[in-house]
C-alpha positions in Angstrom: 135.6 82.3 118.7 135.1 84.3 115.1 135.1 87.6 115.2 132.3 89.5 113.9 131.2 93.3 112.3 128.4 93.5 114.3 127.5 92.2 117.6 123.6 92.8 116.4 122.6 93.9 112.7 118.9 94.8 112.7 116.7 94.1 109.4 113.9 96.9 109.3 113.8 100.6 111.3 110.2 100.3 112.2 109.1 100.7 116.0 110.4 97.2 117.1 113.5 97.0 115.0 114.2 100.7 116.2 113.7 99.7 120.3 115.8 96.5 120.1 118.4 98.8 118.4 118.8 101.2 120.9 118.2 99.1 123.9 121.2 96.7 123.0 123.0 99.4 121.5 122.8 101.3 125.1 124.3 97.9 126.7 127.4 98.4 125.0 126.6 96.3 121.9 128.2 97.2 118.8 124.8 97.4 116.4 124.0 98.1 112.8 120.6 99.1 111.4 119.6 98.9 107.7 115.9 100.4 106.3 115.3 100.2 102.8 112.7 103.2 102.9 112.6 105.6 105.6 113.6 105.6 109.0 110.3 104.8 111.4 108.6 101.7 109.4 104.9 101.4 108.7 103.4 102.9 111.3 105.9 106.4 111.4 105.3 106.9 107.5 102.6 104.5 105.9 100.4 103.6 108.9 99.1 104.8 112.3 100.6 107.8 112.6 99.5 109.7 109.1 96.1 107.8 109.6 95.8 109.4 112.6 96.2 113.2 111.4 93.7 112.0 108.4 90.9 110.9 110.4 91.8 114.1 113.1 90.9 115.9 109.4 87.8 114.1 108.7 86.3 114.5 111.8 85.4 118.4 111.2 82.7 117.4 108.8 80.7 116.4 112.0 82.4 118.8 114.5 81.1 121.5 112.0 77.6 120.2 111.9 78.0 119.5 115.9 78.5 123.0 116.7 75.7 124.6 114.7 73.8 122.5 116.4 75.2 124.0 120.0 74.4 128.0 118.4 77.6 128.3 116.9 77.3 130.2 113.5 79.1 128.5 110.7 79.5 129.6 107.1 80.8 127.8 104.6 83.5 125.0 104.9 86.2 124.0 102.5 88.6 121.3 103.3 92.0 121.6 101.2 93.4 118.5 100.4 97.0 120.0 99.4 97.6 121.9 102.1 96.8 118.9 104.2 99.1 116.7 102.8 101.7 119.4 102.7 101.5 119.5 106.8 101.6 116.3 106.8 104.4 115.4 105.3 106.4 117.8 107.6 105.1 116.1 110.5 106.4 113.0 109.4 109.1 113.8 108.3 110.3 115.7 111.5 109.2 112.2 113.3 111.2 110.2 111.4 114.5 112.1 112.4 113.9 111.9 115.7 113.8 108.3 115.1 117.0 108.7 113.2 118.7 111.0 115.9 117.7 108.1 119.0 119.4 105.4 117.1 122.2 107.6 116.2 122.5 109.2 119.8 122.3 105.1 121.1 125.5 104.5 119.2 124.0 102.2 116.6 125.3 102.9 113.0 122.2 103.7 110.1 122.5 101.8 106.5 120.1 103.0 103.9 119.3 100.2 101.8 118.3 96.8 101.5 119.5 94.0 103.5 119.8 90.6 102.5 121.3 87.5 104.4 124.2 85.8 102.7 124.1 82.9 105.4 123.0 82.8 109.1 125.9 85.7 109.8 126.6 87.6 106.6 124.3 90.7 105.7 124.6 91.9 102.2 123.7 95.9 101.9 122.9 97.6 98.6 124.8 99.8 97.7 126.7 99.8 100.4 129.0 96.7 101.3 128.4 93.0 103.2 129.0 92.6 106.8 128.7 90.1 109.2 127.2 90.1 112.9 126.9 87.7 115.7 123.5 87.9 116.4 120.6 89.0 113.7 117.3 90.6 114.0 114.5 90.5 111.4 111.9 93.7 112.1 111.1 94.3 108.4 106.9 94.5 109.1 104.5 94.2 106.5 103.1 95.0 103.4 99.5 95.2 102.0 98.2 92.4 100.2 97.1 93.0 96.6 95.3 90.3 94.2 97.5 90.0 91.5 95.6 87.9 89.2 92.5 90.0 89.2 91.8 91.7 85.9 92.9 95.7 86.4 94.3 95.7 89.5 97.5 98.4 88.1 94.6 101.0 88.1 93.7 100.1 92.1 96.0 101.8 95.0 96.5 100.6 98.2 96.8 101.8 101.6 100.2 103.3 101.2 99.5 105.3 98.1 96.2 106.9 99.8 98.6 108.6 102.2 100.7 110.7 98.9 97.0 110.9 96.4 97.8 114.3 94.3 94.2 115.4 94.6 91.0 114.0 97.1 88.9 112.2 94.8 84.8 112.6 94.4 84.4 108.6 94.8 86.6 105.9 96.1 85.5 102.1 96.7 87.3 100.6 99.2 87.3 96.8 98.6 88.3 95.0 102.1 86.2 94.7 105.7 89.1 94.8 108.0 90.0 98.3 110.5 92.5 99.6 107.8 89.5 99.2 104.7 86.8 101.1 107.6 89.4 103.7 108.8 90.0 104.7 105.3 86.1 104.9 104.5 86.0 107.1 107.5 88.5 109.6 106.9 87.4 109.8 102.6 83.6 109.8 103.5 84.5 112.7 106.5 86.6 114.6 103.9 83.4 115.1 101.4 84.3 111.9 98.7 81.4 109.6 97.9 82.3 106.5 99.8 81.5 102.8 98.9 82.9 99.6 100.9 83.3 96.0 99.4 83.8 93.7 101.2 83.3 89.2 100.4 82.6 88.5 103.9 79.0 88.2 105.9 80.2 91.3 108.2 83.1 93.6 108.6 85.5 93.6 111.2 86.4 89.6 111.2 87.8 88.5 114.5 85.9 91.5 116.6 83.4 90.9 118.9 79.8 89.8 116.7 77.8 92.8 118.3 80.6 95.3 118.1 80.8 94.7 114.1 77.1 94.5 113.9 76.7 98.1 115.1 79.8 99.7 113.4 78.5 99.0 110.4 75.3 100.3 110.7 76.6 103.7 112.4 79.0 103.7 108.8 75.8 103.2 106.6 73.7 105.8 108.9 76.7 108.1 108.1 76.0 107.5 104.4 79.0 105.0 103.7 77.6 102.1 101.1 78.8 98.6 102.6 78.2 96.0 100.1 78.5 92.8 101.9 78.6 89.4 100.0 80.6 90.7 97.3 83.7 91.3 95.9 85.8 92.2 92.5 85.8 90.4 89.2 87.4 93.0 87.3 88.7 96.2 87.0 88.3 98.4 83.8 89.6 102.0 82.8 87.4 104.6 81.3 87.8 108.1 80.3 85.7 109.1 83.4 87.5 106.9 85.8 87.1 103.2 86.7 84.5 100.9 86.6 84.5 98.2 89.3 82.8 94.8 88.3 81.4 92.5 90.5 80.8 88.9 91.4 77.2 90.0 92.1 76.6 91.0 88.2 76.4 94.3 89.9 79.3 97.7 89.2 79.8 101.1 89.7 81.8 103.8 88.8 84.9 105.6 90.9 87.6 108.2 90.5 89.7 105.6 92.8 90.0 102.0 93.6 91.5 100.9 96.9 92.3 98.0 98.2 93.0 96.8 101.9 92.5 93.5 101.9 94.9 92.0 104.4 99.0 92.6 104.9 101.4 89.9 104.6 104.9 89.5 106.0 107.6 91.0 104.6 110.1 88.4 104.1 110.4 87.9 100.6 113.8 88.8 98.5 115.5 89.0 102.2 118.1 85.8 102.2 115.9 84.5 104.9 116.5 81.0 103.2 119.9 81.1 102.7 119.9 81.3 106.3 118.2 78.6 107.3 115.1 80.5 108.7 111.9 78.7 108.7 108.9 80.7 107.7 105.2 79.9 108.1 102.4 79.2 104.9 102.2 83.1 104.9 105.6 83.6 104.9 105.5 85.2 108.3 109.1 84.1 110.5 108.1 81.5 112.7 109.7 82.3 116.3 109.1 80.7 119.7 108.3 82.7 122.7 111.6 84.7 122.8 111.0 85.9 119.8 113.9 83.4 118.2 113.5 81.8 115.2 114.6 78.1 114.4 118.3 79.5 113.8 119.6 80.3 116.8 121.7 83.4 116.5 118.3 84.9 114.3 115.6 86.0 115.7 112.6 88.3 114.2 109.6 90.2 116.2 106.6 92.6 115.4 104.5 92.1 112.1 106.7 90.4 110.3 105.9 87.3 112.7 102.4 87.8 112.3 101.5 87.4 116.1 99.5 90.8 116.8 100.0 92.9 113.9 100.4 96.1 116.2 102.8 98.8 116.8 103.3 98.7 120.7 103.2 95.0 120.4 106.2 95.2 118.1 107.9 97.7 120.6 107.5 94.9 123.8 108.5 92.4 121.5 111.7 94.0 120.5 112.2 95.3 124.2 112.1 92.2 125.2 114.7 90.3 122.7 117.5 93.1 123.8 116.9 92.8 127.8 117.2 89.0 127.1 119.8 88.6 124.9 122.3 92.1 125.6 121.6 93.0 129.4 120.9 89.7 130.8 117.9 90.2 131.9 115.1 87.5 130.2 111.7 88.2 129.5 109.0 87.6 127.2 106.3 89.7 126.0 102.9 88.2 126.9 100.6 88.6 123.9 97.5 88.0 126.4 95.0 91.4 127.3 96.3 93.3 124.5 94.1 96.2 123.7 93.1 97.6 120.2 91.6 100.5 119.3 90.5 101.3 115.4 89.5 104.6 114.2 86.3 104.4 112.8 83.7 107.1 113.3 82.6 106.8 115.9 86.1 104.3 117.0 86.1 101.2 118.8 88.5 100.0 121.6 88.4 96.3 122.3 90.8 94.3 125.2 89.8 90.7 125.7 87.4 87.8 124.2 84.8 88.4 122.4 81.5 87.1 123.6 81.9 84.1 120.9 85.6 83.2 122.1 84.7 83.4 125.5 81.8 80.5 125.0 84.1 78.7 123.2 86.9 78.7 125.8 85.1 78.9 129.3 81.5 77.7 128.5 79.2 79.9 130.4 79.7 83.7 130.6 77.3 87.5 131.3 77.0 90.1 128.9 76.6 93.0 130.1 75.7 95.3 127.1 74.1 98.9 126.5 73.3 100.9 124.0 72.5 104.2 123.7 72.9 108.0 122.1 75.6 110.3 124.2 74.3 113.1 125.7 76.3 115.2 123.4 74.1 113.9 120.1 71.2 114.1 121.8 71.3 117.8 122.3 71.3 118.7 119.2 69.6 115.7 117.7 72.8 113.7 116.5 71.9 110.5 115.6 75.4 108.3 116.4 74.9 106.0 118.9 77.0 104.5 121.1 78.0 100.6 122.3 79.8 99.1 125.9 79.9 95.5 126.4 81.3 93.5 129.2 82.0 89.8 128.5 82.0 88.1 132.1 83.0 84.5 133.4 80.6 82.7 135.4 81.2 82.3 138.6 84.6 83.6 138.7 83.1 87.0 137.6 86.3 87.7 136.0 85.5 90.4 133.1 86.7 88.8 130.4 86.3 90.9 127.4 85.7 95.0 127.1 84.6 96.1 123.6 83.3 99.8 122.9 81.7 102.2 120.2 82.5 105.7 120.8 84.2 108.6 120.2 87.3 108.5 122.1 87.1 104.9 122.9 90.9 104.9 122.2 91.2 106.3 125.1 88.9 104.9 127.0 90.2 101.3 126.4 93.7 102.1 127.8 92.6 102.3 131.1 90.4 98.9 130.8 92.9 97.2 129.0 94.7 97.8 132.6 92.2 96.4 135.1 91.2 92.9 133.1 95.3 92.6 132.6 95.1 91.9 136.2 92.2 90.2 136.6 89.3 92.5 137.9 86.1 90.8 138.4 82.8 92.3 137.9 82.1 93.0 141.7 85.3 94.9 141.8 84.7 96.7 138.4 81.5 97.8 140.0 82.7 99.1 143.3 84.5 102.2 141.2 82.4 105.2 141.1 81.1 107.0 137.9 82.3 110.0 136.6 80.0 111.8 136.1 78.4 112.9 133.3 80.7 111.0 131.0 80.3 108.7 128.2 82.5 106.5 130.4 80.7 106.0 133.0 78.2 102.9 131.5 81.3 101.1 131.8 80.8 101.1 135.6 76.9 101.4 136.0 75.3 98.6 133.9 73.9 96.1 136.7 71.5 94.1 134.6 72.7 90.9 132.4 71.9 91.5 129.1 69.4 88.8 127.3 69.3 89.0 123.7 65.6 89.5 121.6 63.7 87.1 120.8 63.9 86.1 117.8 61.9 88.7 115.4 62.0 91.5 118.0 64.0 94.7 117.2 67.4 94.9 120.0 
């Protein structure tokens, strides 16, 4: 039997990479770790994590005018972008050595640098030296996707370089209609910048329930956000005041900032992944069967880089699940059924299940249960954001099938959904919990009546 470096050499120290790491590392396996950037991947340093602190700093725009609207006296406000980022980067930074410190603490050993496979057991570092290991683990995410052939695109940014601008710009077109493109347009328009979004598509939010995209969009436009739908870049061209975006429409505009977050694609390119062997999908994404192995079987790969669900705690499950398996002897697979999502818009959305069209398509009949309506909390002062609950429910079974809110918090409130339809709850059962009252929450459990749309030329 040869005699390997590593029993487990781990490309990528995002959240999954990170978990498998320390789980087999804890087993007693001898495990190596290589990042090319820093420790803590996409979501620690690019992604979730400083999103979240942005749009926790965009969201005092509307607390301010919220609590003149409760008597508070407010004077002036002044949002400083430096100081911002400054406290930021701190944040992050600490994060990202306690991710360094658990993997270190686990007994796996930390390469900075980029890995790249010789063969299906050889692991090339740079600048360091090549190793081999027994079994191999490809956790190296995702990247954003930029259109390289279009005309100007050096002058656009993407999501990664929003996170590090020196200074907040006065107006920023976002082209894109996925969560990362409407977070963003959330957090800029929150922070004072005039806000535009362009996006080629008929609606935003592709793959989201119909009504729950529907409404988000107009709460964005009622919050003075510009969503140009239809549409989408021809060129981009420099001036001395900033950059003019062209159009497919005939139509442009002027913007200090161009950004564009228009999908993510697997990072597997320039990573040896051929040398190997490993088979990759039309996207490039690692193709991998339900234990997360790909078609070489001493490789394996999990979280966004396999393009399954492109989400953190997914990623974590997934790469959870590949040590049990493979270094305590325990097997288990992650099931990528009921997994909740939560984007932060303003107000957010928090989704777990079908949608109403997915659920047609795959069980034929089903109830909506759906209200709409202005929390108590805007109506006091005379807010105008309203929010959306919606229940997507199997006939006769009266399993709930799909949960989808518009709220603020509906992060939150989405967790503890997320738990009853992942074991099953019917409607009846849903029902019998009391309401908490007075919550936003509480529609979830109250709405009795199935919901029949307008007819056609009537106002919802």
């Amino acid at each position: 039997m040869a005699d390997y470096d590593y029993d487990l050499f781990v490309l990528g120290a995002g959240s999954g990479g990170v978990r498998a790491a320390r789980v087999a590392a804890v087993a007693g396996a001898k495990v190596a770790v290589a990042e090319e950037h820093r420790v803590g991947g996409t979501c620690v340093i690019r992604g979730c994590v400083p999103k979240k602190f942005m749009v926790y700093a965009s969201e005092y725009s509307k607390h301010f005018d919220t609590a003149r609207g409760y008597g508070w006296e407010i004077g002036d406000t002044r949002f400083d972008w430096p100081t911002f980022l400054m406290a930021k980067d701190k944040e992050i930074a600490r994060l990202s050595g306690i991710y360094v410190r658990n993997l270190q603490n686990a007994g796996a050993e930390l390469f900075h640098g980029k890995a790249v496979l010789k063969d299906r057991h050889t692991v090339g570092i740079e600048g360091e030296r090549t190793v081999t290991a027994k079994k191999i683990l490809i956790a190296t995410g995702g990247r954003p996707w930029m259109p390289k052939e279009l005309e100007g695109v050096e002058h656009a940014i993407t999501s990664n370089e929003a996170f590090h601008l020196a200074e907040l710009p006065k107006r920023i077109v976002i082209a894109g209609g996925g969560y990362i493109a409407l977070e963003f347009a959330g957090i800029f328009k929150g922070l004072g910048v005039d806000t535009t979004v362009v996006h080629r598509g008929p609606n935003v939010l592709r793959g989201f329930d119909d009504d729950i995209r529907a409404h988000i969009a107009e709460e964005m436009e009622q919050a003075g956000i510009r969503i140009l739908l239809g549409c989408q870049h021809t060129k981009l061209e420099k001036t001395a005041t900033g950059i003019v975006n062209h159009f497919d429409t005939g139509h442009s505009c002027e913007s200090d900032v161009v950004m564009f977050a228009t999908g993510r694609e697997p990072y597997t390119e320039g990573l040896g992944l051929e040398a190997a062997g490993v088979e990759l999908a039309a996207n490039g994404a690692v193709k991998v069967d339900e234990f997360s192995r790909s078609n070489v079987d001493n490789i394996w790969a999990v979280g966004d880089v396999t393009d399954r669900i492109n989400l953190t705690p997914v990623a974590i499950r997934e790469g959870e699940s590949f040590a049990r398996t493979e270094f305590h002897g325990t097997p288990m697979t992650f099931d990528h059924e009921m997994v909740a999502s939560a984007v932060f818009t303003q107000p957010q959305i928090g989704s777990v299940g079908l949608s109403e069209a997915d659920a047609r398509h795959r069980y034929g009949k089903v109830d909506i249960y759906l209200s709409k309506f202005r929390p108590m909390k805007e109506t006091f002062y005379g807010g105008q954001q309203r929010a959306l609950i919606k229940l997507v429910v199997e006939c006769g079974t009266e399993r709930i099938l799909g949960c989808h809110v518009v709220a603020p918090d509906a992060g939150e409130i989405i967790q503890m959904a997320a738990i009853a339809l992942k074991m099953g709850v019917t409607k009846p059962q849903w029902d019998s919990t009391c309401a908490v009252h007075p919550t936003l929450a509480e529609e979830l459990v109250t709405m009795r009546e199935k919901y029949a749309p307008p007819a056609l030329g009537q106002v919802a």
